[in-house]
FIBA-28079 format. One line per 8 residues: number of its first residue (from 1); their letters; for each residue x, y, z of N, C-alpha, C. Coordinates in Angstrom, 2 decimals. Example, Ala and Ser with C-alpha at 12.3 -4.5 7.8 and 13.67 -1.06 7.14 Angstrom:
2
1	AS	13.19,-5.69,7.80,12.30,-4.50,7.80,13.20,-3.30,7.80 | 12.85,-2.25,7.08,13.67,-1.06,7.14,12.90,0.03,7.87
END
This chain:
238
1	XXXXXXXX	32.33,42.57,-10.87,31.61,42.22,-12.09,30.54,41.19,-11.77 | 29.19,41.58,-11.96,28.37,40.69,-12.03,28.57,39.26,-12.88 | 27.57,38.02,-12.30,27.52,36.85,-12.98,26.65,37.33,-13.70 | 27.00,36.18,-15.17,26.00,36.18,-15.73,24.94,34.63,-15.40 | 23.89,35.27,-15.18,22.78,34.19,-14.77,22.94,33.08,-15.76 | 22.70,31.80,-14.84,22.73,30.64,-15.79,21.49,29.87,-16.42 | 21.79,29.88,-17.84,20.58,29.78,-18.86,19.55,28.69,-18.22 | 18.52,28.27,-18.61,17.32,27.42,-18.20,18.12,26.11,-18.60
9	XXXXXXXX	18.50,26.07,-20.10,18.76,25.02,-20.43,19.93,23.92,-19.61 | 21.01,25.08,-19.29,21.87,24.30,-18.49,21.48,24.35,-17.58 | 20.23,24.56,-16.89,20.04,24.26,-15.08,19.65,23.02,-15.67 | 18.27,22.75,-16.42,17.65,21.38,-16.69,18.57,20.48,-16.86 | 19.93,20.74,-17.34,20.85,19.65,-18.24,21.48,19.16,-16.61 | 21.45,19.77,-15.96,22.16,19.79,-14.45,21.01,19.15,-13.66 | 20.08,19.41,-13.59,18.77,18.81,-13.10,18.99,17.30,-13.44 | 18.75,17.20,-14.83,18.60,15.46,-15.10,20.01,14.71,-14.95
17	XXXXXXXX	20.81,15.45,-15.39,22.29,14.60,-14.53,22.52,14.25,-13.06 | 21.85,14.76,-12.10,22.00,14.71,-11.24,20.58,13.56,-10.34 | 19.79,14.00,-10.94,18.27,12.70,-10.78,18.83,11.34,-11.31 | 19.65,11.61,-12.19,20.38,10.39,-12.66,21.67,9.41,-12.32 | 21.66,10.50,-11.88,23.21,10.02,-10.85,22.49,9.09,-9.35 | 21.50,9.97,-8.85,20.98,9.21,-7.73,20.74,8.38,-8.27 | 19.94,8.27,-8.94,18.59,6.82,-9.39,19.78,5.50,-9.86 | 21.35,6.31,-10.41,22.28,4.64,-10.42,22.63,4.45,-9.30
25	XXXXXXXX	22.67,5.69,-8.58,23.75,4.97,-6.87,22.32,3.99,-6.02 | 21.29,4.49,-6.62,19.92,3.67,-5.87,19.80,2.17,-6.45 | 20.22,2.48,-7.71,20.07,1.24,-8.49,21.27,-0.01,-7.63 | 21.86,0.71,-7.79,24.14,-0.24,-7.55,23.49,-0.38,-6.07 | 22.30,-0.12,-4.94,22.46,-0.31,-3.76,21.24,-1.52,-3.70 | 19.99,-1.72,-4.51,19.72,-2.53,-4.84,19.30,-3.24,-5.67 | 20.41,-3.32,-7.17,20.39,-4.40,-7.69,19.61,-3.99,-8.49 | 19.25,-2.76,-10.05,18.42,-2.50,-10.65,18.42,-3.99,-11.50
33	XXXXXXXX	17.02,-4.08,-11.92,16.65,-5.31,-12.78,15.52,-5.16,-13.68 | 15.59,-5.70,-14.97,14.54,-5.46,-15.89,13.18,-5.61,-15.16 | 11.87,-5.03,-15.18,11.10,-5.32,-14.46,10.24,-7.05,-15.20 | 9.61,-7.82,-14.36,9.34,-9.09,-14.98,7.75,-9.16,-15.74 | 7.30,-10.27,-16.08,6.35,-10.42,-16.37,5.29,-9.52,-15.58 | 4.00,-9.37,-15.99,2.87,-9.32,-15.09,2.19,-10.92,-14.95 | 0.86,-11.05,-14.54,0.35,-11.96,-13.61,-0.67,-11.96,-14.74 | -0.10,-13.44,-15.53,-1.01,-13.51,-16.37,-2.60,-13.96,-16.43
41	XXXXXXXX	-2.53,-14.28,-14.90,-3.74,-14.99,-14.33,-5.03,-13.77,-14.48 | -4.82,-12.62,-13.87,-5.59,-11.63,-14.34,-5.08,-10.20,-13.09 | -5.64,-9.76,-13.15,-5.27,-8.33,-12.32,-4.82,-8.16,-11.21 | -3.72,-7.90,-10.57,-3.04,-7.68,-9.69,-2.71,-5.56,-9.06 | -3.34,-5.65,-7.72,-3.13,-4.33,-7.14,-1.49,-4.30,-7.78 | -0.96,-2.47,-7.69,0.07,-2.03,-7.74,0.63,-2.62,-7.04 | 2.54,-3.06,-7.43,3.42,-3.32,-6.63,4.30,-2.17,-6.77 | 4.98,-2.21,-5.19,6.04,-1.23,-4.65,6.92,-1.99,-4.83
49	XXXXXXXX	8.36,-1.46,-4.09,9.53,-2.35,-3.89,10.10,-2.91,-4.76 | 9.85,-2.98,-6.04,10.79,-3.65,-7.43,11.54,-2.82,-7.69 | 12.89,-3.90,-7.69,14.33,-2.82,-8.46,13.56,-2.48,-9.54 | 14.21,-1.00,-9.87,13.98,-0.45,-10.83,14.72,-0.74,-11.94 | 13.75,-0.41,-13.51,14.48,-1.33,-14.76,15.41,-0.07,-15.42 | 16.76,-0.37,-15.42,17.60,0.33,-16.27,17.17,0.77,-17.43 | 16.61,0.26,-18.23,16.59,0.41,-19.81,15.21,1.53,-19.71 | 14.16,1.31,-18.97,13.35,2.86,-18.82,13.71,4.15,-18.55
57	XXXXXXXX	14.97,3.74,-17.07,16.00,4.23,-16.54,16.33,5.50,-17.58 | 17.05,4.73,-18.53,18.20,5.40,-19.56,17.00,6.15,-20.69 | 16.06,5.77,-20.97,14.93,6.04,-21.94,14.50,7.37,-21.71 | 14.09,7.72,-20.08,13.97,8.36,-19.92,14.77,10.07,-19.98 | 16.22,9.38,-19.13,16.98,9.89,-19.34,17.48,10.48,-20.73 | 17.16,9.91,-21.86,18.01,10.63,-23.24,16.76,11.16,-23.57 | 15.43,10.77,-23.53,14.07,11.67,-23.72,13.90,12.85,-22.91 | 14.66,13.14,-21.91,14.77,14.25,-21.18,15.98,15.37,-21.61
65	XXXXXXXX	16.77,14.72,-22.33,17.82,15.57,-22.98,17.31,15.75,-24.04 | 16.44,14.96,-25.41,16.32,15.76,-26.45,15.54,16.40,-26.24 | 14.73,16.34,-25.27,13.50,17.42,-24.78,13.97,19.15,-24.64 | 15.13,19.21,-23.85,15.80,19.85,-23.54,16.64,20.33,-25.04 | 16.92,19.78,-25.80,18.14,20.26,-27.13,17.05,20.89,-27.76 | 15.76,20.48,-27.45,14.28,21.16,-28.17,14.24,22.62,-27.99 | 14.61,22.61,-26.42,13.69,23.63,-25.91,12.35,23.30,-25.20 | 12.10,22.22,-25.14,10.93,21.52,-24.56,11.12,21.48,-23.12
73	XXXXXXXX	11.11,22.32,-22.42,11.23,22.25,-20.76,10.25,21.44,-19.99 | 9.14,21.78,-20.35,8.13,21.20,-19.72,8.03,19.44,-20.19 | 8.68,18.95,-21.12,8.39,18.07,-21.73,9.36,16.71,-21.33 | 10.55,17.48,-20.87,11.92,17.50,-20.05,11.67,17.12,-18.35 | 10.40,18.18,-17.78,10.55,18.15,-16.78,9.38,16.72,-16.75 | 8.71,16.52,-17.41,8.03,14.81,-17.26,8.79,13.63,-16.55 | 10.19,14.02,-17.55,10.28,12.97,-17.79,11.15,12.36,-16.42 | 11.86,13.99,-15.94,12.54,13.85,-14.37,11.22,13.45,-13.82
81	XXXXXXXX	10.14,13.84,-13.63,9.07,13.22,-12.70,8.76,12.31,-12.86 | 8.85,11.28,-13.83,8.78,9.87,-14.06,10.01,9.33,-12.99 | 10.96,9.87,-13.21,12.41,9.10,-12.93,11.86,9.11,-11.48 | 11.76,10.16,-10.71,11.46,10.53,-9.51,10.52,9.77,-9.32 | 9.22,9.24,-9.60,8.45,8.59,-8.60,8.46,6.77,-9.35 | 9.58,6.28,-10.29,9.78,5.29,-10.03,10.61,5.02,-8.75 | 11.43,6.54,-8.66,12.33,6.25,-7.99,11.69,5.80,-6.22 | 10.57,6.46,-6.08,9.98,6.40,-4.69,9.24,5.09,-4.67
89	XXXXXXXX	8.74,4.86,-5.74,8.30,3.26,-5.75,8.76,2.01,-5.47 | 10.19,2.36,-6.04,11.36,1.38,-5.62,11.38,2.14,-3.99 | 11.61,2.79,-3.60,12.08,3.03,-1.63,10.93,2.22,-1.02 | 9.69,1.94,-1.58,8.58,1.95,-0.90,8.31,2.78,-0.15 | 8.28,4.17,-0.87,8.12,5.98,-0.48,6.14,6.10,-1.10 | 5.03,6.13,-0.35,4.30,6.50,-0.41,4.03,7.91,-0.85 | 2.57,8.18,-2.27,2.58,9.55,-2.66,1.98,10.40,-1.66 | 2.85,11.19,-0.59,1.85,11.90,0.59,0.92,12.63,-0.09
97	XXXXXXXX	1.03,13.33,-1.54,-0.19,14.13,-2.61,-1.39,13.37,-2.64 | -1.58,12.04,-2.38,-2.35,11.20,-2.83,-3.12,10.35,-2.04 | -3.16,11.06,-0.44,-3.85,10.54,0.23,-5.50,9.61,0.07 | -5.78,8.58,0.76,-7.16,7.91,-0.30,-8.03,8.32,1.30 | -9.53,9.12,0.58,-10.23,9.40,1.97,-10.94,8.39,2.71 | -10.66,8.29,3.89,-11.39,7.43,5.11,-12.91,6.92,4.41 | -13.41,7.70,4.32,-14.76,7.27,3.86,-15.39,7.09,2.41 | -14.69,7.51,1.13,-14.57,7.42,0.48,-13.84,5.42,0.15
105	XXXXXXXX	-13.10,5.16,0.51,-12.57,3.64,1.26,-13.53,2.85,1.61 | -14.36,3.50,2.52,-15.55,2.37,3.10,-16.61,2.32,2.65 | -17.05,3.36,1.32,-17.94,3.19,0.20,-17.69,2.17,-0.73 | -16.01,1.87,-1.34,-15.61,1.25,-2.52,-15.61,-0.11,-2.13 | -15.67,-0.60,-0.72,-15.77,-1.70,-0.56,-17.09,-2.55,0.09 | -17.67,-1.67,-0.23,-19.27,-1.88,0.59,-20.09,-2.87,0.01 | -20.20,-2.80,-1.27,-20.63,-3.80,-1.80,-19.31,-5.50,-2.49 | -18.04,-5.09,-2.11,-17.86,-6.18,-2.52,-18.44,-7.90,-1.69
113	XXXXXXXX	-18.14,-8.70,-2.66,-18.96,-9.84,-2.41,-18.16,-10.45,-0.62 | -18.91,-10.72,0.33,-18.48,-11.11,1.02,-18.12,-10.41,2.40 | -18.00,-8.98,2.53,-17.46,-7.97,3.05,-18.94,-7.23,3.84 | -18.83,-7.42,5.14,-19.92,-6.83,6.34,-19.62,-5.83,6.12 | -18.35,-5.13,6.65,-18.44,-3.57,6.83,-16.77,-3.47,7.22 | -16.62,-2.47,7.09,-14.79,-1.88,6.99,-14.55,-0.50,7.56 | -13.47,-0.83,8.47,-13.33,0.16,9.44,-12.16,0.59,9.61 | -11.56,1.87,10.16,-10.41,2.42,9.81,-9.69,2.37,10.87
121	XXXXXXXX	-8.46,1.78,11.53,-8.45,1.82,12.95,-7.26,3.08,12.97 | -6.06,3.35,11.92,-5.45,4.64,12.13,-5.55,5.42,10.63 | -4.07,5.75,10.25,-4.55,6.45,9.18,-3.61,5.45,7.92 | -3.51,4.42,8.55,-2.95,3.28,7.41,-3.84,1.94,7.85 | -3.88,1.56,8.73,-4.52,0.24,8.80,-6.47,0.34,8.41 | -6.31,-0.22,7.89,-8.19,-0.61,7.11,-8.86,-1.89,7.50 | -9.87,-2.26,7.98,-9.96,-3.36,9.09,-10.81,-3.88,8.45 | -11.24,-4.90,7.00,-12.42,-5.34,6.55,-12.71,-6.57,7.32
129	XXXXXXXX	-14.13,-6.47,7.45,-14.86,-8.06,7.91,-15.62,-8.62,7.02 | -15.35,-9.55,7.41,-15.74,-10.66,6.26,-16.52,-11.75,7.20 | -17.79,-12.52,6.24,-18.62,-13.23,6.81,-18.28,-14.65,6.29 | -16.94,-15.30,6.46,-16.54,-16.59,6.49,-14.95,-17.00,6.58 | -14.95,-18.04,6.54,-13.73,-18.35,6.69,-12.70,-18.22,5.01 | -13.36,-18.80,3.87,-13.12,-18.50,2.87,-13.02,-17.15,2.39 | -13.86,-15.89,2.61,-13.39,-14.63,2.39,-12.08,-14.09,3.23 | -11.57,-15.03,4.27,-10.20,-14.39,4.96,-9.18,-14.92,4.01
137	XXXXXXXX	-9.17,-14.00,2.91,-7.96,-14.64,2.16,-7.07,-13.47,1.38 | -5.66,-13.99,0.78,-5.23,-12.83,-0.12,-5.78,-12.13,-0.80 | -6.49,-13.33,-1.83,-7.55,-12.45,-2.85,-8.45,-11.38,-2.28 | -9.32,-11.52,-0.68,-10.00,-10.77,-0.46,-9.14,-9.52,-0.70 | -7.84,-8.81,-0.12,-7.02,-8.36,0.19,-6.96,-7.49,-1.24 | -6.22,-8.74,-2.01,-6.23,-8.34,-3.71,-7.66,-7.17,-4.36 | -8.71,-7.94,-3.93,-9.85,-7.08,-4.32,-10.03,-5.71,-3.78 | -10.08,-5.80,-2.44,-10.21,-4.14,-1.72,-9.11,-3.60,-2.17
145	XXXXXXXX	-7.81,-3.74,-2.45,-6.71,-2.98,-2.81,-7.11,-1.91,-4.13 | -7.88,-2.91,-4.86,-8.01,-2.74,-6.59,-9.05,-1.88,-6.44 | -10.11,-2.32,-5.41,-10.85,-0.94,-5.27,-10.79,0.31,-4.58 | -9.69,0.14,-3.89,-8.82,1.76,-3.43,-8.40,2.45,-4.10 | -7.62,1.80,-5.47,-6.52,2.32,-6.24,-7.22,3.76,-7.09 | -8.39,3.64,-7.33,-8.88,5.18,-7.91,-8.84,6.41,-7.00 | -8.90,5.48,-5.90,-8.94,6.54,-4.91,-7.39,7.44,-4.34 | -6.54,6.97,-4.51,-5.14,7.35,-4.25,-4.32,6.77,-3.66
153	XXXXXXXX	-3.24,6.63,-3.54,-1.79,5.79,-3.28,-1.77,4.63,-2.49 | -2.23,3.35,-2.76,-2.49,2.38,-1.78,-1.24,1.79,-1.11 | -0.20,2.30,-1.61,0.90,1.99,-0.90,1.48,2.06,0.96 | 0.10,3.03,1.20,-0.06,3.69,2.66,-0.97,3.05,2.99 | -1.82,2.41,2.58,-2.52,1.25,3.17,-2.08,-0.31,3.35 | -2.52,-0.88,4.88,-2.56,-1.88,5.27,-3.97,-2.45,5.25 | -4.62,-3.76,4.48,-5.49,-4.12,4.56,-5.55,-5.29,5.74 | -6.62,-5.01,6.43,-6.49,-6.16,7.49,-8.11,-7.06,7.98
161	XXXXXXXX	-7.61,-8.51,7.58,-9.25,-8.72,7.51,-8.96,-10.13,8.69 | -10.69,-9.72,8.91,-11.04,-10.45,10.25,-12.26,-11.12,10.22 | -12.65,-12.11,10.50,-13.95,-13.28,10.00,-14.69,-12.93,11.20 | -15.56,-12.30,11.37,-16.67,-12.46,12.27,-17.29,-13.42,12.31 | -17.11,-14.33,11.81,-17.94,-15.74,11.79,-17.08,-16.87,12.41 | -15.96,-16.59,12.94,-14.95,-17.22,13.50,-15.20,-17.98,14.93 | -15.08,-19.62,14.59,-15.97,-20.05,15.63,-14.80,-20.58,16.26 | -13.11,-20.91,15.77,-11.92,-20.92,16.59,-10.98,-20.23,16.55
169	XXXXXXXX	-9.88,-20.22,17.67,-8.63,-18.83,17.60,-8.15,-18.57,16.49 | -7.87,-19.82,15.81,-6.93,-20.08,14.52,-7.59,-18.78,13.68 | -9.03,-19.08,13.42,-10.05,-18.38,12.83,-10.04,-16.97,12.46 | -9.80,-16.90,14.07,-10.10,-15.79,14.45,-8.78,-14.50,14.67 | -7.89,-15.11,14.18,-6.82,-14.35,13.24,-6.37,-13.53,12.43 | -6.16,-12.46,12.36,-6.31,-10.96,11.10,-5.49,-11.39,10.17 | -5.83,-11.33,9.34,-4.79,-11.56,7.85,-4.51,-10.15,7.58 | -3.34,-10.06,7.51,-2.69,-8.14,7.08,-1.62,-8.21,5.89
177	XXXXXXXX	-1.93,-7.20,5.11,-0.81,-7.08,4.11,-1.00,-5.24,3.28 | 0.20,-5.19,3.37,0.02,-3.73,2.37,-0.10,-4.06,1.51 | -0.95,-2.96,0.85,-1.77,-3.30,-0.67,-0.65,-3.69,-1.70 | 0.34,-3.22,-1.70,1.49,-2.92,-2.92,3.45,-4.06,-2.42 | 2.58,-4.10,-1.09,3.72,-5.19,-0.37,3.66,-6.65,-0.61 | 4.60,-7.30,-0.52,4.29,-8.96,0.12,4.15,-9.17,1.45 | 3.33,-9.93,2.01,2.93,-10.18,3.23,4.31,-9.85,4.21 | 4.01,-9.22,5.30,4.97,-8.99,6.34,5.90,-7.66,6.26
185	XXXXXXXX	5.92,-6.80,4.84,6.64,-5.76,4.69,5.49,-4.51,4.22 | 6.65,-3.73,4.94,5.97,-1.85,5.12,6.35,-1.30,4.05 | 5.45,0.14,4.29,5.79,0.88,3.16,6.75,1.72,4.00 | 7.66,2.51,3.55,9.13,3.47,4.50,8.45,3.89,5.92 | 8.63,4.11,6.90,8.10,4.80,7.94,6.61,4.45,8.35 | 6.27,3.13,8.11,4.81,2.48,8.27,5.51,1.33,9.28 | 4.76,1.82,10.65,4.98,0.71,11.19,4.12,-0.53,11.34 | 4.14,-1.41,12.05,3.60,-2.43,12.05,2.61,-2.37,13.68
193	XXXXXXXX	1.77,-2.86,13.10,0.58,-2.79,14.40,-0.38,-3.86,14.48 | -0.40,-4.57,15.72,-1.75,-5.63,16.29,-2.53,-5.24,16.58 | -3.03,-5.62,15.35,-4.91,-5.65,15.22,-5.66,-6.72,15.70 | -5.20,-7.50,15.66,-6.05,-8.89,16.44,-7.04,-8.33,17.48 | -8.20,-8.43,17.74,-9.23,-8.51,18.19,-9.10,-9.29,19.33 | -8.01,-10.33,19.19,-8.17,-10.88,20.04,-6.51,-11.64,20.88 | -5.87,-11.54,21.45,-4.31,-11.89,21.56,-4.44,-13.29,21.32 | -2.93,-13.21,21.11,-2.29,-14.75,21.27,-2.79,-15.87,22.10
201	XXXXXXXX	-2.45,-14.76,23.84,-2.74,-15.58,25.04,-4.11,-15.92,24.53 | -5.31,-15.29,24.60,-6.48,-15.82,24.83,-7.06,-16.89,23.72 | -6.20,-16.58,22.07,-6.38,-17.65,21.21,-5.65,-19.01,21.77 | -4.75,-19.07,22.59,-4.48,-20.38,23.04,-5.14,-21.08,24.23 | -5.88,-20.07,24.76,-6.38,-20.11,25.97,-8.00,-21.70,25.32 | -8.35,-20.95,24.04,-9.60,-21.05,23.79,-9.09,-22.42,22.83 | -8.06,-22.54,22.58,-7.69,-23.62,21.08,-8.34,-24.97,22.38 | -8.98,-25.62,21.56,-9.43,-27.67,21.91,-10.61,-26.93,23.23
209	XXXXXXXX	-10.91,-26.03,23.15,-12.07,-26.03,24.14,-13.29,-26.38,24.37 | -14.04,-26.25,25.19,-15.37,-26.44,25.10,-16.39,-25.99,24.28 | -17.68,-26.09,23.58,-18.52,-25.76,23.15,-18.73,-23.92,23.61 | -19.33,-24.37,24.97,-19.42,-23.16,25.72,-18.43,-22.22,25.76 | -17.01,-22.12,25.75,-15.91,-21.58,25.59,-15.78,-20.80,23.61 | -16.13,-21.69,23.24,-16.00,-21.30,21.76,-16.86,-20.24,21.48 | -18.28,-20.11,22.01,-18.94,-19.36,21.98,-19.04,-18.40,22.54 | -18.24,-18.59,23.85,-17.51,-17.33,24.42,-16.64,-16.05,23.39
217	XXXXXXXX	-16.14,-17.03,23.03,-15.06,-16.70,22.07,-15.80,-15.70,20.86 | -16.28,-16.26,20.63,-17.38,-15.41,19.10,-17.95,-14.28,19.91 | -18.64,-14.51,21.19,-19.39,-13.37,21.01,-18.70,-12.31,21.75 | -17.08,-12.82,22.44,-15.87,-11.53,22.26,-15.74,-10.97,21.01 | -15.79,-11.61,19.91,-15.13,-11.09,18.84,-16.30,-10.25,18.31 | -17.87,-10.59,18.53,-18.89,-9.83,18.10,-19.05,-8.56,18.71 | -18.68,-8.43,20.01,-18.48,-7.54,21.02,-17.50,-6.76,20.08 | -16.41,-6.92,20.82,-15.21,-6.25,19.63,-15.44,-5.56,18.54
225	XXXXXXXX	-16.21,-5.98,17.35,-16.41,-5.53,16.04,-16.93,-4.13,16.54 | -18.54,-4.47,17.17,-19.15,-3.20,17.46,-18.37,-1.94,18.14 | -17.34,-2.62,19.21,-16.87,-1.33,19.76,-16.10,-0.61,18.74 | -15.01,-1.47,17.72,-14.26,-0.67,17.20,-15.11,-0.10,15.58 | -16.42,-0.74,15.17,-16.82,0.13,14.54,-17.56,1.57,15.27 | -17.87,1.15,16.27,-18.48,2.71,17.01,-17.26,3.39,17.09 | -16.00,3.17,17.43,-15.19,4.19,17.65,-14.76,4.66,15.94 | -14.36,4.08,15.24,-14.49,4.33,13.50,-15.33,5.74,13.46
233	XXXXXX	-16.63,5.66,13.74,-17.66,6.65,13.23,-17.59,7.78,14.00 | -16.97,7.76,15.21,-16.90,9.10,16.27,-15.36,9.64,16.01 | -14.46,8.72,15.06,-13.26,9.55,14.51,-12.67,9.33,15.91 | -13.05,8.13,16.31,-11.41,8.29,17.37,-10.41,6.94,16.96 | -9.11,7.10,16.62,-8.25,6.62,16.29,-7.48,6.05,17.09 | -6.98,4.94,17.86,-5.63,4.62,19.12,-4.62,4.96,18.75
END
């Protein structure tokens, strides 16, 4: 005797019980929490990595069942795709759909205030230069992020900025952060990579030096810029 095939409605009802079941065992592993304030100061790039808030959690969840008591499938299936890419937000799971293009990137930041030119060194790290010591900062960071975000998932980007105007090692230091991270953390399967222009050894080499030495120093780092923007434009990647 044949089965009888099982209706739409109870696959969906099986669908969202089960998206739901993960998203608590994800929750119980870290600590779901109401999400907090925003930054009343003014605009802040997307953040990744926040426990996810129960009470949307569950919102979703019973808006996906009366969707379903409707007959509303499609209306149903939203609302699992909500659940689902809070749920990747919390992993710090990047949208691979949503790749942001190489050059499209080095248009949006072309004119911000402060910013020479921006270069791609793989297919996550973004290398802006900046013409002072004051543009090597979070905020710079904050800004290029905000102008990626039309472009697609900045969560796969690492912004990494470097002062060409850097007349000591200290200086002459990359400030790095993922757009959607706090300083020092990845997005899942993003590793971590030295960009420095210039190592450790030779920034200590150069710290309390001479005049002549310092200027050594700069016009390594001027050197530098050019090679790795020439390699940028011929699409070769390390």
């Amino acid at each position: 005797m044949e089965s009888v095939p099982e209706r739409p409605c109870r696959r969906a009802r099986r669908t969202i019980a089960a998206v739901v079941l993960a998203v608590v065992g994800a929750c119980a592993l870290s600590a779901c929490q109401p999400a907090g304030h925003g930054n009343a100061q003014g605009r802040r790039p997307e953040q990744a990595g926040q426990p996810m808030n129960p009470y949307t959690l569950a919102a979703h969840a019973a808006s996906a069942r009366a969707s379903m008591a409707l007959g509303d499938s499609r209306a149903a299936q939203k609302h699992i795709d909500a659940v689902a890419h809070d749920l990747s937000r919390s992993m710090r799971l990047p949208d691979a759909t949503r790749p942001i293009d190489h050059e499209a990137a080095r248009a949006a930041v072309r004119n911000l205030l402060g910013i020479r030119t921006a270069i791609w060194l793989d297919k996550a790290n973004f290398v802006v230069m900046v013409d002072g010591a004051q543009r090597r900062s979070m905020a710079t960071i904050d800004q290029v992020c905000l102008a990626l975000e039309p472009l697609g998932d900045t969560l796969a980007v690492v912004v990494n900025v470097q002062d060409v105007t850097a007349r000591n090692s200290d200086g002459a230091t990359t400030l790095s952060r993922n757009c959607q991270l706090p300083e020092g953390a990845r997005a899942l399967m993003q590793g971590k990579r030295e960009v420095d222009v210039v190592s450790r050894e030779v920034r200590e080499r150069f710290k309390g030096g001479t005049l002549a030495q310092r200027k050594n120093l700069q016009h390594f780092l001027q050197r530098k810029v050019h090679r790795e923007i020439r390699k940028s434009q011929l699409g070769i990647f390390d």
